[in-house]
N, C-alpha and C positions, 0 to 999 in steps of 0.2 A: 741724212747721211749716216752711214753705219760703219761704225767704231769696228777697226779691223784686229783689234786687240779682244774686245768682246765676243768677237765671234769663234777665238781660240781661246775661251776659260772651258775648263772641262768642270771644274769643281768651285765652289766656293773656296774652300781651306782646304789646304797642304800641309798638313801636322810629319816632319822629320822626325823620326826617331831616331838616336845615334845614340844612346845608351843601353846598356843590357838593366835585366831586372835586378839588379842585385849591386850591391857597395853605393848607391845614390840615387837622389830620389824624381831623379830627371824623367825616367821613364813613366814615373805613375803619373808625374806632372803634366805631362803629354798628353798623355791617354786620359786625363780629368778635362783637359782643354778639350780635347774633342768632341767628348761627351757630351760638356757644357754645349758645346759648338753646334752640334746634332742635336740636344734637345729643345736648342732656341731656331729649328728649323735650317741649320747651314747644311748644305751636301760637303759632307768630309772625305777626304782620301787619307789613308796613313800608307808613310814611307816609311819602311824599317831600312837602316842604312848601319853597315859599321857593327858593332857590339849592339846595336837594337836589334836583330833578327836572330838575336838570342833569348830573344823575347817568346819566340815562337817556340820554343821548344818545350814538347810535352814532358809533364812528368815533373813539374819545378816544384818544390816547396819552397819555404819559407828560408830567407837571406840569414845571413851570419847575421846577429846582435838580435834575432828575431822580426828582420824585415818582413811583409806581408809578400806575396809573391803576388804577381802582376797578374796571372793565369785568371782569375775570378771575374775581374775588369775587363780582360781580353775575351772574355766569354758572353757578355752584357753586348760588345758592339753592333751585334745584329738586330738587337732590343731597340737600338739607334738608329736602326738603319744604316750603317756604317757598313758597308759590303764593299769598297773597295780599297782591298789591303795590298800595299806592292813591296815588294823586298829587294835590294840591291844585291844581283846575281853574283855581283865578284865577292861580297860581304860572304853570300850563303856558301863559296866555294871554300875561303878562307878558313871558313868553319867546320866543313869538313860534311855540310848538310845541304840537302837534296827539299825542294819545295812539295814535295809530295808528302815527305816525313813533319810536316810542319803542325802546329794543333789546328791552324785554323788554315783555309784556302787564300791563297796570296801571289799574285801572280809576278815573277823573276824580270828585272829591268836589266836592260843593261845599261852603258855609258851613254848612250849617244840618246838613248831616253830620257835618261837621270838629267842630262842638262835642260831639257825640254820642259820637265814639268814646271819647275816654277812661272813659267808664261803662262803656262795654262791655266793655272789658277792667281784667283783674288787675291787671296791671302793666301800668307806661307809663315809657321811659326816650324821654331828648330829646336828641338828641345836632348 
């Protein structure tokens, strides 16, 4: 018998992003789970969602008090094999940014998406 749940996982992990780079340290947190996650063999997705696809924007330096910018990490994910990055369209609109202006390629979800993925995958961590 075949598990009709298993046959809709598209990923192992769903790593949420919903914070931006900068004022807490939610986002590198995230993006270190992943990492971990891909180097012990898991297929990971990131969802940048909210103030996390503020992440994507080129050009960041280093945070007020001297935080590290996120940009160096988000350059490694291919190293991971970490190739599939998705962004919440209404996030990127709010923002005032376009998915092509982005540093890395990441492809635009909208709603009816966004509820979907957590079914599709194993795990799902929100950070």
């Amino acid at each position: 018998m075949v598990n009709d749940k298993a046959q809709c996982i598209e990923g192992d992990l769903l790593v949420i992003l919903r914070h931006g780079p900068h004022g807490s340290s939610w986002l590198r947190e995230g993006l270190d789970a992943a990492l971990v996650a891909a180097a012990f063999g898991r297929r990971v997705t990131l969802l940048f969602m909210g103030e996390g696809v503020t992440a994507l924007v080129s050009g960041q330096n280093s945070g007020p008090l001297g935080q590290k910018g996120t940009a160096p990490t988000l350059e490694m994910l291919e190293m991971y094999d970490i190739n599939t990055l998705l962004v919440e369209a209404a996030a990127l609109a709010r923002f005032g940014l376009r998915g092509d202006g982005l540093m890395l390629p990441a492809r635009a979800v909208g709603s009816l998406e966004l509820s979907m993925l957590a079914s599709r995958h194993a795990l799902v961590l929100t950070f």
